[in-house]
PDB file of N, CA, C and O in Angstrom:
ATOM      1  N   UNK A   1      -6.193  10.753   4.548  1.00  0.00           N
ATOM      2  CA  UNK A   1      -5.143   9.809   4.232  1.00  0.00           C
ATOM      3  C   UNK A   1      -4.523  10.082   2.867  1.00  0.00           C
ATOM      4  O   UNK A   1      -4.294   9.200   2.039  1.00  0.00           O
ATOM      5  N   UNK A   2      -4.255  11.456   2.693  1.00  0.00           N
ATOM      6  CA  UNK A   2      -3.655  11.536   1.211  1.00  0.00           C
ATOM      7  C   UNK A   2      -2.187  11.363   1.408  1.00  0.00           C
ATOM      8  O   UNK A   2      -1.564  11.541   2.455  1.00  0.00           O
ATOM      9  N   UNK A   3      -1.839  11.079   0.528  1.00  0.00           N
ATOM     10  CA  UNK A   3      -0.492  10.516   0.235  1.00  0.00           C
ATOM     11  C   UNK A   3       0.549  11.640  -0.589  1.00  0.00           C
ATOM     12  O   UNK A   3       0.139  11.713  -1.747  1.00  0.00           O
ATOM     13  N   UNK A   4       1.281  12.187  -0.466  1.00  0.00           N
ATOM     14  CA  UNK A   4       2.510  12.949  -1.443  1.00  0.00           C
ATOM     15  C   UNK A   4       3.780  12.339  -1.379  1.00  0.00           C
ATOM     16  O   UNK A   4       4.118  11.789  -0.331  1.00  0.00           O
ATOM     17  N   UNK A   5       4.535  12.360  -2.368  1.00  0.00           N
ATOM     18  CA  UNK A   5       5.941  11.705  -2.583  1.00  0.00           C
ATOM     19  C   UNK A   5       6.294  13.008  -3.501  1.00  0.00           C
ATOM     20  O   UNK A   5       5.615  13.511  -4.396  1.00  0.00           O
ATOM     21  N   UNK A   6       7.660  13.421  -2.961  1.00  0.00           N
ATOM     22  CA  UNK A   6       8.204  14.465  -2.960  1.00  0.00           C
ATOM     23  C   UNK A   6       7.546  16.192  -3.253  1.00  0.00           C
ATOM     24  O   UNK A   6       8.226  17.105  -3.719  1.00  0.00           O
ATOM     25  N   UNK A   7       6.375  16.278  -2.925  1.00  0.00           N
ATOM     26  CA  UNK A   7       5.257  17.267  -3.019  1.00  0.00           C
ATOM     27  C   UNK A   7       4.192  17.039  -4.155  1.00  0.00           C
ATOM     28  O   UNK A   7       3.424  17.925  -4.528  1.00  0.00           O
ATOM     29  N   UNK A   8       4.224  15.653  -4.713  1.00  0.00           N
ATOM     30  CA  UNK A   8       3.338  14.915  -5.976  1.00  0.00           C
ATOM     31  C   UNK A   8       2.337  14.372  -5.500  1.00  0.00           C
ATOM     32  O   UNK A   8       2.509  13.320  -4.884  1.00  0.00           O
ATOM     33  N   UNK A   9       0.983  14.924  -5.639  1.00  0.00           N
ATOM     34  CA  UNK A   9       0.110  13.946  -4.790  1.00  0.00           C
ATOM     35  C   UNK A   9      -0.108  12.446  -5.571  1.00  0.00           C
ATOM     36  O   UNK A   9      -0.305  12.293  -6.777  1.00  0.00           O
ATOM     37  N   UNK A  10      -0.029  11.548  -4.692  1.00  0.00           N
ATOM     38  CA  UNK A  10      -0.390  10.018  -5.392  1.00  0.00           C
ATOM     39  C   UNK A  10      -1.819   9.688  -5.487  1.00  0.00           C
ATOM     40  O   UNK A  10      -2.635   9.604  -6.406  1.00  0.00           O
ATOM     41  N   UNK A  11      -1.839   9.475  -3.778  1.00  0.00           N
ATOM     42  CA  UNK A  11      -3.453   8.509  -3.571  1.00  0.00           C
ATOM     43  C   UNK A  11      -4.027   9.354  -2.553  1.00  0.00           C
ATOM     44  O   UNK A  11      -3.487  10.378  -2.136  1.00  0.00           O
ATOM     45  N   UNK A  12      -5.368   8.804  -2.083  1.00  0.00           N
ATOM     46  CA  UNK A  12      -6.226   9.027  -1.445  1.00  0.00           C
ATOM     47  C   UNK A  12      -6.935   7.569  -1.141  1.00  0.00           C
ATOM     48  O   UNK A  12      -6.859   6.512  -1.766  1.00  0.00           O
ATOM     49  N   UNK A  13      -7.699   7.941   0.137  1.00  0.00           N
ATOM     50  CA  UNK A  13      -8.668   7.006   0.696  1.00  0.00           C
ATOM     51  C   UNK A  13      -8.083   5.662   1.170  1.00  0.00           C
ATOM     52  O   UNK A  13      -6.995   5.591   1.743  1.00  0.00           O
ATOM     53  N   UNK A  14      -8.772   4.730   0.933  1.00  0.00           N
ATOM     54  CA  UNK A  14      -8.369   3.362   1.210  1.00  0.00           C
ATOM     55  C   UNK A  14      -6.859   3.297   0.969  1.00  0.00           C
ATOM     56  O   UNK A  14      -5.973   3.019   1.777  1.00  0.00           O
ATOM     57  N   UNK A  15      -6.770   3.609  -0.295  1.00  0.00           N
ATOM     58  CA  UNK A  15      -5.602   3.179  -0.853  1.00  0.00           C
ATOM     59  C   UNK A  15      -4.637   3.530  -0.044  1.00  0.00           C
ATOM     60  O   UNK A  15      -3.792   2.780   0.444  1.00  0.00           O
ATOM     61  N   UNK A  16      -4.777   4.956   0.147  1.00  0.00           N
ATOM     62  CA  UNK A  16      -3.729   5.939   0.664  1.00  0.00           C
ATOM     63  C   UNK A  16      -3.477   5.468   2.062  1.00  0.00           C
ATOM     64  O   UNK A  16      -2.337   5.497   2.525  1.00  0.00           O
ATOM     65  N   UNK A  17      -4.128   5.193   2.499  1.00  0.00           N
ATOM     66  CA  UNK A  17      -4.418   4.100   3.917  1.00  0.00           C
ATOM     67  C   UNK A  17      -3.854   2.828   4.275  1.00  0.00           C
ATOM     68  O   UNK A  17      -3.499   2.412   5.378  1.00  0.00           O
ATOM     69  N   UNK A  18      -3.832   2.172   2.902  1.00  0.00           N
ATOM     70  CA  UNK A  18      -2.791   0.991   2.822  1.00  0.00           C
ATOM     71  C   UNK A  18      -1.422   1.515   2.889  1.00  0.00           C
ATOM     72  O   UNK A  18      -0.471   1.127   3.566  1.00  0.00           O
ATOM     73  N   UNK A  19      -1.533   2.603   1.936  1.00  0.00           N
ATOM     74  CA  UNK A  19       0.088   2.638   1.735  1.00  0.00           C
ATOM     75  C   UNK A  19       0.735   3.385   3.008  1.00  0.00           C
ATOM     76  O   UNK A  19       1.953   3.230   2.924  1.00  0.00           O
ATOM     77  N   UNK A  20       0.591   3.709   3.504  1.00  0.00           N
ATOM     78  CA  UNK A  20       0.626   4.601   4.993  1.00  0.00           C
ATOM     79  C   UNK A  20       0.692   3.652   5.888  1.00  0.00           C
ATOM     80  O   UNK A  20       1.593   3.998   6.652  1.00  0.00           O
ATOM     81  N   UNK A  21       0.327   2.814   6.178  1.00  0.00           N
ATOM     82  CA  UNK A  21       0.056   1.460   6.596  1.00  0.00           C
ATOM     83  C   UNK A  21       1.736   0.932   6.043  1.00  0.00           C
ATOM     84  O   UNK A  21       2.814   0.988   6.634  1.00  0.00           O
ATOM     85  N   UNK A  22       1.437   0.514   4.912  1.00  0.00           N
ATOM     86  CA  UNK A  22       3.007  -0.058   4.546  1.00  0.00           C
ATOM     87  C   UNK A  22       4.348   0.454   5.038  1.00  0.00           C
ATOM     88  O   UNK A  22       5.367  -0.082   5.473  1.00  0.00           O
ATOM     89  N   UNK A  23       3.952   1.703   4.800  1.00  0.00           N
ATOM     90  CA  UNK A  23       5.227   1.916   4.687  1.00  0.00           C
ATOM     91  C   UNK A  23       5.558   2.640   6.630  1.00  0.00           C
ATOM     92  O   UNK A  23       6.669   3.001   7.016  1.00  0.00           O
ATOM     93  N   UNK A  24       4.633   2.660   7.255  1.00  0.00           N
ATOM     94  CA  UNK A  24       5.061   3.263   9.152  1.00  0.00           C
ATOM     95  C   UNK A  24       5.690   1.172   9.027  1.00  0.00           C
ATOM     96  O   UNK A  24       6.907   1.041   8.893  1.00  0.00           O
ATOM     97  N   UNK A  25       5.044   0.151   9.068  1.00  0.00           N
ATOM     98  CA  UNK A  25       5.436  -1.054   9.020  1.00  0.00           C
ATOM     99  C   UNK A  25       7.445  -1.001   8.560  1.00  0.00           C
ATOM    100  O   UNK A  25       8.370  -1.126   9.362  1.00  0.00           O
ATOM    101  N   UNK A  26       7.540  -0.773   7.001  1.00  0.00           N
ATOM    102  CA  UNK A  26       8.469  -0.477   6.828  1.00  0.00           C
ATOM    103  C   UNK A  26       9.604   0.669   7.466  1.00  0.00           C
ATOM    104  O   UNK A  26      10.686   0.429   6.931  1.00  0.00           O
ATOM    105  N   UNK A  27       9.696   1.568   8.211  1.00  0.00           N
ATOM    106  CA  UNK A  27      10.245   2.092   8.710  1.00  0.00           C
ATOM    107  C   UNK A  27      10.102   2.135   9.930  1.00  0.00           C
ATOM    108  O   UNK A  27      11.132   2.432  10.536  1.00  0.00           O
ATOM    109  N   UNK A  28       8.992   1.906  10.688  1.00  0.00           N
ATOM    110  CA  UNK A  28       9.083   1.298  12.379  1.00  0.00           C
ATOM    111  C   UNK A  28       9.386   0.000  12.740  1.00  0.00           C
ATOM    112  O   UNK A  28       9.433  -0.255  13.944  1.00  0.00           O
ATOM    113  N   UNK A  29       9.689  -1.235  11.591  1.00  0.00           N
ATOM    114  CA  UNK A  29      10.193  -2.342  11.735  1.00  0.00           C
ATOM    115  C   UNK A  29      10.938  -2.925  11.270  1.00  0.00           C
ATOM    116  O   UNK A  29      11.540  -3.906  11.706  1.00  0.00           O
ATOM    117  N   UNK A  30      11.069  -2.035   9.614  1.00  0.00           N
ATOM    118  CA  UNK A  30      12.331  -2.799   8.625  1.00  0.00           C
ATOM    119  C   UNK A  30      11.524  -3.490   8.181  1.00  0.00           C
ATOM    120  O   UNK A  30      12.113  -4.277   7.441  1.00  0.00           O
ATOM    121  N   UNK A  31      10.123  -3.754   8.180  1.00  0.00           N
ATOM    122  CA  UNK A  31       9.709  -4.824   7.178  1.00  0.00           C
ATOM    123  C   UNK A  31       9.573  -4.213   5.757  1.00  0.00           C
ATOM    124  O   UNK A  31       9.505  -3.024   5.445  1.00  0.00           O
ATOM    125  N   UNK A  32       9.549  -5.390   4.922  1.00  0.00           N
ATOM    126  CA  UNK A  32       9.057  -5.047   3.681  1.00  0.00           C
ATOM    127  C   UNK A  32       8.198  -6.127   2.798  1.00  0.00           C
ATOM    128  O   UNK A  32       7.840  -6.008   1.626  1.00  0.00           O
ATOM    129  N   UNK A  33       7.992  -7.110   3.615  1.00  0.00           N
ATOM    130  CA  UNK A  33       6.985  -7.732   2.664  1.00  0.00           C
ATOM    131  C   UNK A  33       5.640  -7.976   4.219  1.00  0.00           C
ATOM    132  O   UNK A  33       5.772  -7.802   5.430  1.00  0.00           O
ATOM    133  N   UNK A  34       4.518  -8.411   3.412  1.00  0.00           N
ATOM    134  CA  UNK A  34       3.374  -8.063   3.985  1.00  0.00           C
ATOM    135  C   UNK A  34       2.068  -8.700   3.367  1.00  0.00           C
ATOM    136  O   UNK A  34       1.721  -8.471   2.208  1.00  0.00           O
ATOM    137  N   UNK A  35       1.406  -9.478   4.191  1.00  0.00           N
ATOM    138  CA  UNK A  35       0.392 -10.339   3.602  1.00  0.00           C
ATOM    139  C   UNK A  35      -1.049  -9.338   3.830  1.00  0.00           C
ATOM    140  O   UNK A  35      -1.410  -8.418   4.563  1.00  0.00           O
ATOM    141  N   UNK A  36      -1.590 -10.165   2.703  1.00  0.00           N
ATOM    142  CA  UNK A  36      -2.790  -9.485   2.884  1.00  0.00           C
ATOM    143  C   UNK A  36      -3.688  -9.327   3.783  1.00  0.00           C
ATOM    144  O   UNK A  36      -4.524  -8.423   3.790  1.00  0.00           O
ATOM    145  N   UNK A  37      -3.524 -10.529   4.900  1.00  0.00           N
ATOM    146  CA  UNK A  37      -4.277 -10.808   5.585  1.00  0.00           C
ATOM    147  C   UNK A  37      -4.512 -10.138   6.654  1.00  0.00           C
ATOM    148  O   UNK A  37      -5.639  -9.804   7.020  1.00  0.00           O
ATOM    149  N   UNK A  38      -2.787  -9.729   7.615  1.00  0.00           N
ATOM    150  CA  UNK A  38      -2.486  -9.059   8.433  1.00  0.00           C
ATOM    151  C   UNK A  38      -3.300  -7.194   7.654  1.00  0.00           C
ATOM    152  O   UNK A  38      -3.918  -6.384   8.345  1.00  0.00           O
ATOM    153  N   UNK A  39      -3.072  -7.079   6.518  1.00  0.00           N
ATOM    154  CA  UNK A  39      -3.704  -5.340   6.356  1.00  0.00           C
ATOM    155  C   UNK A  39      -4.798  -5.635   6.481  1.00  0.00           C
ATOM    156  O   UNK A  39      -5.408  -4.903   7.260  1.00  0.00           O
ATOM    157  N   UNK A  40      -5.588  -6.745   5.862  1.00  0.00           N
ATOM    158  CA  UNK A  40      -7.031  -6.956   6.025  1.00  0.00           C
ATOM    159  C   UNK A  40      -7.795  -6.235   7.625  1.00  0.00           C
ATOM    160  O   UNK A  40      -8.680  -5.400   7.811  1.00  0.00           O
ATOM    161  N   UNK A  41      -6.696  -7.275   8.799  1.00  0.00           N
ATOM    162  CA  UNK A  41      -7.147  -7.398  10.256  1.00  0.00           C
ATOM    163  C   UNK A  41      -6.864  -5.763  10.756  1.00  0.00           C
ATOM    164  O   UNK A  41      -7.588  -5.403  11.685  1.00  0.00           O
ATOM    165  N   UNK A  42      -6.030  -4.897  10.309  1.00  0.00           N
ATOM    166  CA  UNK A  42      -5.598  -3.135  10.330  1.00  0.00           C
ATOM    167  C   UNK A  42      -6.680  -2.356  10.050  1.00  0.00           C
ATOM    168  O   UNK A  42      -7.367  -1.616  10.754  1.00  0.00           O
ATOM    169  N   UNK A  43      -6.719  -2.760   8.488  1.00  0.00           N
ATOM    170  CA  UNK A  43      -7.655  -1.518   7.887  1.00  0.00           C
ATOM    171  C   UNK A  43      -9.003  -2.330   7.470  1.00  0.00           C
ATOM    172  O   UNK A  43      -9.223  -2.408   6.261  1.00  0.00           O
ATOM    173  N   UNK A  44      -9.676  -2.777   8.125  1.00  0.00           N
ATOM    174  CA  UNK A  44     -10.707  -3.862   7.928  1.00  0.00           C
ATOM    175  C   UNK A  44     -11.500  -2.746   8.343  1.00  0.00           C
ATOM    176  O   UNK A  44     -12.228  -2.443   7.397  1.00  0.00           O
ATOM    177  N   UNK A  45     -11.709  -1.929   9.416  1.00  0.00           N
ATOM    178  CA  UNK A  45     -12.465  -1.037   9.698  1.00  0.00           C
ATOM    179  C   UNK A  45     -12.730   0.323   8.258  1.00  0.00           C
ATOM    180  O   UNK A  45     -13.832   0.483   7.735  1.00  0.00           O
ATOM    181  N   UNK A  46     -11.988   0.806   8.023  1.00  0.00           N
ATOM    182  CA  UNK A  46     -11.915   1.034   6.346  1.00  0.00           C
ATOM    183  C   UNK A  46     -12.622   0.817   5.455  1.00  0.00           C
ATOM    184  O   UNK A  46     -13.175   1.724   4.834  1.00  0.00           O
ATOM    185  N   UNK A  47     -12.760  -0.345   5.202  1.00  0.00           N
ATOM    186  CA  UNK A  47     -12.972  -0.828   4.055  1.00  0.00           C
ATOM    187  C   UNK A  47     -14.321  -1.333   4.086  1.00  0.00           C
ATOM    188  O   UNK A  47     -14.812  -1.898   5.063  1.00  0.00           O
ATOM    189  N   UNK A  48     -14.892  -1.123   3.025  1.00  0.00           N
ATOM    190  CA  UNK A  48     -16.524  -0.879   2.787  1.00  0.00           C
ATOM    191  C   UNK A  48     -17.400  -2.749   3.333  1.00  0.00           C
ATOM    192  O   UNK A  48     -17.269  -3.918   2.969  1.00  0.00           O
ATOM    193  N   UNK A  49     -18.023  -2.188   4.090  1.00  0.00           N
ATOM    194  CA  UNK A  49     -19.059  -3.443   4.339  1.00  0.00           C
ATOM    195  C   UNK A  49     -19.538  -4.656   3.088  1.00  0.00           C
ATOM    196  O   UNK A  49     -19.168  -5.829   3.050  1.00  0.00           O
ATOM    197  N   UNK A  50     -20.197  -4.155   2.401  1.00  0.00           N
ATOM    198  CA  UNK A  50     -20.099  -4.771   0.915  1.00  0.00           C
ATOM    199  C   UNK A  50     -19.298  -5.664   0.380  1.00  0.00           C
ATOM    200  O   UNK A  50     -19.740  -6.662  -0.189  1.00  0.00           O
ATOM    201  N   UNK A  51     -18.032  -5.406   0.500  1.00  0.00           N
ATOM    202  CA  UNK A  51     -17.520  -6.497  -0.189  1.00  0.00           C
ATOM    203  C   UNK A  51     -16.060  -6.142   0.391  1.00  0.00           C
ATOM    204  O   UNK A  51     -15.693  -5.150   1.022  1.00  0.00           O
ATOM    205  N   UNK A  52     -15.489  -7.058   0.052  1.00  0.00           N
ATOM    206  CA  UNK A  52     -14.292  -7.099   0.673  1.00  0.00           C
ATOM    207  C   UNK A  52     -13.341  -6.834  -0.229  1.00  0.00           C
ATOM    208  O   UNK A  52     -12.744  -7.818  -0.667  1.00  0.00           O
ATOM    209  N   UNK A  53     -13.011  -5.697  -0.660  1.00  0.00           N
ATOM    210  CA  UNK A  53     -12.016  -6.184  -2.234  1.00  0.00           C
ATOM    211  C   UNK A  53     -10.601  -5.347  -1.662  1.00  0.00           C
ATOM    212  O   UNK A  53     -10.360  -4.229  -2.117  1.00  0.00           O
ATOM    213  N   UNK A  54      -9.655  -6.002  -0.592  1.00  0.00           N
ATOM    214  CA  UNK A  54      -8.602  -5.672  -0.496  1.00  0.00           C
ATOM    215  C   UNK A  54      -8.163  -5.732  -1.518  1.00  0.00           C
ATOM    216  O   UNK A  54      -8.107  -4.645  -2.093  1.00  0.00           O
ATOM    217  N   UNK A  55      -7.679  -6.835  -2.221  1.00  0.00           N
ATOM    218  CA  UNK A  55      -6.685  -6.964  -3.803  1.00  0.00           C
ATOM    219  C   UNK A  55      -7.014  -6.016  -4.727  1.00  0.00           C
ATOM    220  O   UNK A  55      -6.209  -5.341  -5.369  1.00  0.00           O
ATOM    221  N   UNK A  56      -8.247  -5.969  -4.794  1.00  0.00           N
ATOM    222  CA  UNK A  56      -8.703  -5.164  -6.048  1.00  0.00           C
ATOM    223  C   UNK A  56      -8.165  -3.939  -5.449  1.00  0.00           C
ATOM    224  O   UNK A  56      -7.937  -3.159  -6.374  1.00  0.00           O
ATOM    225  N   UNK A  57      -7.798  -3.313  -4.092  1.00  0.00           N
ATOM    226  CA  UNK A  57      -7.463  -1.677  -3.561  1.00  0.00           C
ATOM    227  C   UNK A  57      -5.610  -1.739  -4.024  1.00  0.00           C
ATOM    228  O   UNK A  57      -4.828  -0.931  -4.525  1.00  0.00           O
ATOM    229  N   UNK A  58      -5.537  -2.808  -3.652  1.00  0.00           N
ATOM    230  CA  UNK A  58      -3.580  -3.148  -3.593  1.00  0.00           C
ATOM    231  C   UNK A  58      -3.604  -3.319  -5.360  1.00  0.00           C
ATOM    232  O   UNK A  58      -2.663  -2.647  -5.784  1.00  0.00           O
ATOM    233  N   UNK A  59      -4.049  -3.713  -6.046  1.00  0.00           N
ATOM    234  CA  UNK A  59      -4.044  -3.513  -7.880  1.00  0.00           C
ATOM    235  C   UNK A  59      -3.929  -2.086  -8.220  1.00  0.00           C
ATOM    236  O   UNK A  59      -3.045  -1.488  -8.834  1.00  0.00           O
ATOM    237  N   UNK A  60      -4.843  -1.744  -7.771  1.00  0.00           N
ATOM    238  CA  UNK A  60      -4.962   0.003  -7.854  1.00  0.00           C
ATOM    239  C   UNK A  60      -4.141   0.757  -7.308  1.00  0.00           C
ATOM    240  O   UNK A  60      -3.951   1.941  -7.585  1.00  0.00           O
ATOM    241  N   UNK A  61      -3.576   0.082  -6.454  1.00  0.00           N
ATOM    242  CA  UNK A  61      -2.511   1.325  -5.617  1.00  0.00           C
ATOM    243  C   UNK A  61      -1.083   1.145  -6.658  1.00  0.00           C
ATOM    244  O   UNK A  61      -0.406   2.067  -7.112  1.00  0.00           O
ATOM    245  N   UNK A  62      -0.889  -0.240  -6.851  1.00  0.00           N
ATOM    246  CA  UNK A  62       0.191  -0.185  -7.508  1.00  0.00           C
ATOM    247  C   UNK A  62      -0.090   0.158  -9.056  1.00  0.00           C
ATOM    248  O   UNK A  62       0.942   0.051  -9.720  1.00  0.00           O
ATOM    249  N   UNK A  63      -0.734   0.378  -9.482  1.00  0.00           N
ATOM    250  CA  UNK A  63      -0.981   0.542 -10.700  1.00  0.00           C
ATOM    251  C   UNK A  63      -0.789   2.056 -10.964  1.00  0.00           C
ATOM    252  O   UNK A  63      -0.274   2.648 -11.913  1.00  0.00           O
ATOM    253  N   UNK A  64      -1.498   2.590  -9.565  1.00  0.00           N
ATOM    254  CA  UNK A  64      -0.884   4.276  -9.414  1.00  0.00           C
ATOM    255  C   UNK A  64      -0.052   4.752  -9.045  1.00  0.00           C
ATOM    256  O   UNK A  64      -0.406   5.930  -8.999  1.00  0.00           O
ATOM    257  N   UNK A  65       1.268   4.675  -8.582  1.00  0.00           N
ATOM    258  CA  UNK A  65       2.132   4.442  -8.415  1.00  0.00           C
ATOM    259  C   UNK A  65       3.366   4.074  -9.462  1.00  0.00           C
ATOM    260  O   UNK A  65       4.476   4.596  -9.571  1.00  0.00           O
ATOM    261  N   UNK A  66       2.868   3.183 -10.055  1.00  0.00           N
ATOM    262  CA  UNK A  66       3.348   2.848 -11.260  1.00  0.00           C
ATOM    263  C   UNK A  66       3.439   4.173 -12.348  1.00  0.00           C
ATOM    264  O   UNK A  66       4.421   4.824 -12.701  1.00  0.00           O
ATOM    265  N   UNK A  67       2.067   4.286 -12.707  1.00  0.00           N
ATOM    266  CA  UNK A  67       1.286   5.645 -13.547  1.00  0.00           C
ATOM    267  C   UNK A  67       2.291   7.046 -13.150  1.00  0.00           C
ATOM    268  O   UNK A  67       2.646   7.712 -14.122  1.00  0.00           O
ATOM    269  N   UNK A  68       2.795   7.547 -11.653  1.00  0.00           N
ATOM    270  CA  UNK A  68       3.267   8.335 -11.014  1.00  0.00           C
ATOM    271  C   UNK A  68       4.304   8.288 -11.239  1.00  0.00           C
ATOM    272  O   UNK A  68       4.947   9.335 -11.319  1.00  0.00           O
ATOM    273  N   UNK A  69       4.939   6.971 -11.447  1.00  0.00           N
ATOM    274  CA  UNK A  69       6.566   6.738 -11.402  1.00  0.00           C
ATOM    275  C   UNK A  69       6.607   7.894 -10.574  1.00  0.00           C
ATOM    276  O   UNK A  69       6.816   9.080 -10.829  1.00  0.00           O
ATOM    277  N   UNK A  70       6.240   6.984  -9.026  1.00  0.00           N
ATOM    278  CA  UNK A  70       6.890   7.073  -7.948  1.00  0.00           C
ATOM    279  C   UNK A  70       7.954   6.147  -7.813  1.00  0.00           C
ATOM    280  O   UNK A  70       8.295   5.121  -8.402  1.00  0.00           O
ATOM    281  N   UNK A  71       8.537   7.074  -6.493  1.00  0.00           N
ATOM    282  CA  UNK A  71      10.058   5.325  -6.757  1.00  0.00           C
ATOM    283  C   UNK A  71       9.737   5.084  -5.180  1.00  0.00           C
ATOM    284  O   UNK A  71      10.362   5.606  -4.257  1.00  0.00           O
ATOM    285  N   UNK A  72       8.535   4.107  -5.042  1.00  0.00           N
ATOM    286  CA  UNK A  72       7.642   3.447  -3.949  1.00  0.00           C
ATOM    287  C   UNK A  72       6.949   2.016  -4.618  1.00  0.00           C
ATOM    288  O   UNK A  72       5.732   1.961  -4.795  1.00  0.00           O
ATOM    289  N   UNK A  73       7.698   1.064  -4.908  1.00  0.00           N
ATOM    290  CA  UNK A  73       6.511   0.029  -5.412  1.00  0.00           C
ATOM    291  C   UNK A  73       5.805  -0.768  -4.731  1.00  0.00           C
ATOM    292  O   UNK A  73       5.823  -0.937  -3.512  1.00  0.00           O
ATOM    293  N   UNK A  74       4.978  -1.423  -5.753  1.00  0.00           N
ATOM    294  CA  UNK A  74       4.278  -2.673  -4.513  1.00  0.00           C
ATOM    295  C   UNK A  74       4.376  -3.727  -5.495  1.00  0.00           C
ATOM    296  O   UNK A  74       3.886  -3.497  -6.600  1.00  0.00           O
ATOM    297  N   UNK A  75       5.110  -5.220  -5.211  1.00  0.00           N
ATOM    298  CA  UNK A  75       5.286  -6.311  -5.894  1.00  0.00           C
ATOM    299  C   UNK A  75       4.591  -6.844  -5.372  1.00  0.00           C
ATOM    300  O   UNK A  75       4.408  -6.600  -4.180  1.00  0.00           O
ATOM    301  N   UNK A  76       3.758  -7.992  -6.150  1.00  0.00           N
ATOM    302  CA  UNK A  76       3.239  -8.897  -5.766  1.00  0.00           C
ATOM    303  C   UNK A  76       4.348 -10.068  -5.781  1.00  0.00           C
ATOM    304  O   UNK A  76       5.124 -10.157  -6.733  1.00  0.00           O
ATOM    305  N   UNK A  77       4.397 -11.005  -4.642  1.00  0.00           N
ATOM    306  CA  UNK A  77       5.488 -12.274  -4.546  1.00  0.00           C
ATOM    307  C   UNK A  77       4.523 -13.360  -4.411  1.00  0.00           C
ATOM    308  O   UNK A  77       5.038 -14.449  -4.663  1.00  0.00           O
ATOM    309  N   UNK A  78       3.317 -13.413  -4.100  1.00  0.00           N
ATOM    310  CA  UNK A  78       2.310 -14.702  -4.188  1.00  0.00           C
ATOM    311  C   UNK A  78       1.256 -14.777  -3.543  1.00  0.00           C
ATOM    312  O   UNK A  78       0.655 -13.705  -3.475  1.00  0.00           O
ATOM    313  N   UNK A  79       0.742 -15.714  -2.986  1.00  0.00           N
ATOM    314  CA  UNK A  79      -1.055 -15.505  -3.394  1.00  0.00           C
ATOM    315  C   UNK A  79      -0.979 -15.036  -1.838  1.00  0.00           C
ATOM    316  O   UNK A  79      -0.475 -15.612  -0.874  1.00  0.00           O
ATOM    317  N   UNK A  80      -1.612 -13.867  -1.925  1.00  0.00           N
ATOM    318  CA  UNK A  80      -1.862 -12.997  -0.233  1.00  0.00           C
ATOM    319  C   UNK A  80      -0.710 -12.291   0.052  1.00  0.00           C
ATOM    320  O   UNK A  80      -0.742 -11.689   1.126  1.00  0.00           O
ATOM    321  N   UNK A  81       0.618 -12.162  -0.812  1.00  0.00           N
ATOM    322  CA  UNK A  81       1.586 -11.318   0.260  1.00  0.00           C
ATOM    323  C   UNK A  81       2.079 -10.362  -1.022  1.00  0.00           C
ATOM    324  O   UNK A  81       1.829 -10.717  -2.174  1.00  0.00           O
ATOM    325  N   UNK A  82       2.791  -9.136  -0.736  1.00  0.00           N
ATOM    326  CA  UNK A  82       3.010  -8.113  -1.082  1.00  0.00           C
ATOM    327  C   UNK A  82       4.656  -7.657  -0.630  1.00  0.00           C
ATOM    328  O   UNK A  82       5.172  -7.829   0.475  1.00  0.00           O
ATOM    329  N   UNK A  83       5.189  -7.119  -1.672  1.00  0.00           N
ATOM    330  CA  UNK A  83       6.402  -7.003  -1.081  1.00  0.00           C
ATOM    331  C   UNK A  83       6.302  -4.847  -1.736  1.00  0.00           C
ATOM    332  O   UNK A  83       5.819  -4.331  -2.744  1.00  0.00           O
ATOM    333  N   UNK A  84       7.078  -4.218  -0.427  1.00  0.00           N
ATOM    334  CA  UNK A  84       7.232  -2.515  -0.634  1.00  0.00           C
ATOM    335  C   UNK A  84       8.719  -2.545  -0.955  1.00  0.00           C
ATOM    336  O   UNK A  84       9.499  -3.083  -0.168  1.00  0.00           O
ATOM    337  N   UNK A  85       9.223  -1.867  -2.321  1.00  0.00           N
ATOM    338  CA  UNK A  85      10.334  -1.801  -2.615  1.00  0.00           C
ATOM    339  C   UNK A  85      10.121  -0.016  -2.761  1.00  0.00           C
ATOM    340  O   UNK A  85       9.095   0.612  -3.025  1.00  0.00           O
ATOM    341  N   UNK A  86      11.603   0.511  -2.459  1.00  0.00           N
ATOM    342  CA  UNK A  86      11.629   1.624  -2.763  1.00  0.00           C
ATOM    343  C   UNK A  86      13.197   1.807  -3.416  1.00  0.00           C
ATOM    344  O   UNK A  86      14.082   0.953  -3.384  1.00  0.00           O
ATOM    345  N   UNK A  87      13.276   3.094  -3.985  1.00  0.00           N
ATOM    346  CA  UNK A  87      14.504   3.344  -4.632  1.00  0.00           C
ATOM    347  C   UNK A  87      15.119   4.578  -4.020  1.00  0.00           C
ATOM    348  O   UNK A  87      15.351   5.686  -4.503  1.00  0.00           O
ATOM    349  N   UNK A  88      15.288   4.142  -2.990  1.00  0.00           N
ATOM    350  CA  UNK A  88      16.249   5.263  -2.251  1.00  0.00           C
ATOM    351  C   UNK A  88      15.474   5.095  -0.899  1.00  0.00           C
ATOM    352  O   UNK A  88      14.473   4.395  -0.746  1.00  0.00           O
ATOM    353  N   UNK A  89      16.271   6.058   0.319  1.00  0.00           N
ATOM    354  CA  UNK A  89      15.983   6.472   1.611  1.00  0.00           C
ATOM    355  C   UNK A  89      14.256   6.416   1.302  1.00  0.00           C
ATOM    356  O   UNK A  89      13.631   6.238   0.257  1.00  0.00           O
ATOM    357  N   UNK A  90      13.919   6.600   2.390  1.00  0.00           N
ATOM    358  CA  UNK A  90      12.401   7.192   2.757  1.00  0.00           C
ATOM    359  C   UNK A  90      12.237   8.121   3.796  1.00  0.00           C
ATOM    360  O   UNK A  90      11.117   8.556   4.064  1.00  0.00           O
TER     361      UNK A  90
END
């Protein structure tokens, strides 16, 4: 599940999994915002037995991303949902 934006590698793993996740959502439906809950019920298989730390994976993704100045963001809009902004085509 590695991730590249314009031949730059970003992420890996979980993360890379979310965002792959986001963004087939965003371009097989036009969506762009997205609760946590619905990725939870997706990539729940994923994500480590132990503990559940979706947010803490979606902090990190955008935080790398950020770090990358990729032009792919992830906003947070309120408690459980997520909004994918991008700056240009995809």
């Amino acid at each position: 599940d590695s991730i590249f934006v314009d031949g730059n590698y970003i992420v890996k793993g979980v993360a890379g999994a979310l965002l792959r996740l986001m963004l087939e959502w965003h371009l097989g439906e036009g969506r762009s915002e997205f609760t946590n809950r619905e990725m939870r019920l997706v990539a729940g298989a994923r994500m480590p037995e132990i503990k559940d730390n979706l947010e803490t994976r979606l902090l990190l993704l955008r935080r790398r991303l950020e770090e990358k100045q990729a032009p792919i963001k992830i906003v947070r809009i309120g408690r459980g949902r997520v909004r994918l902004e991008t700056e240009g085509p995809l």
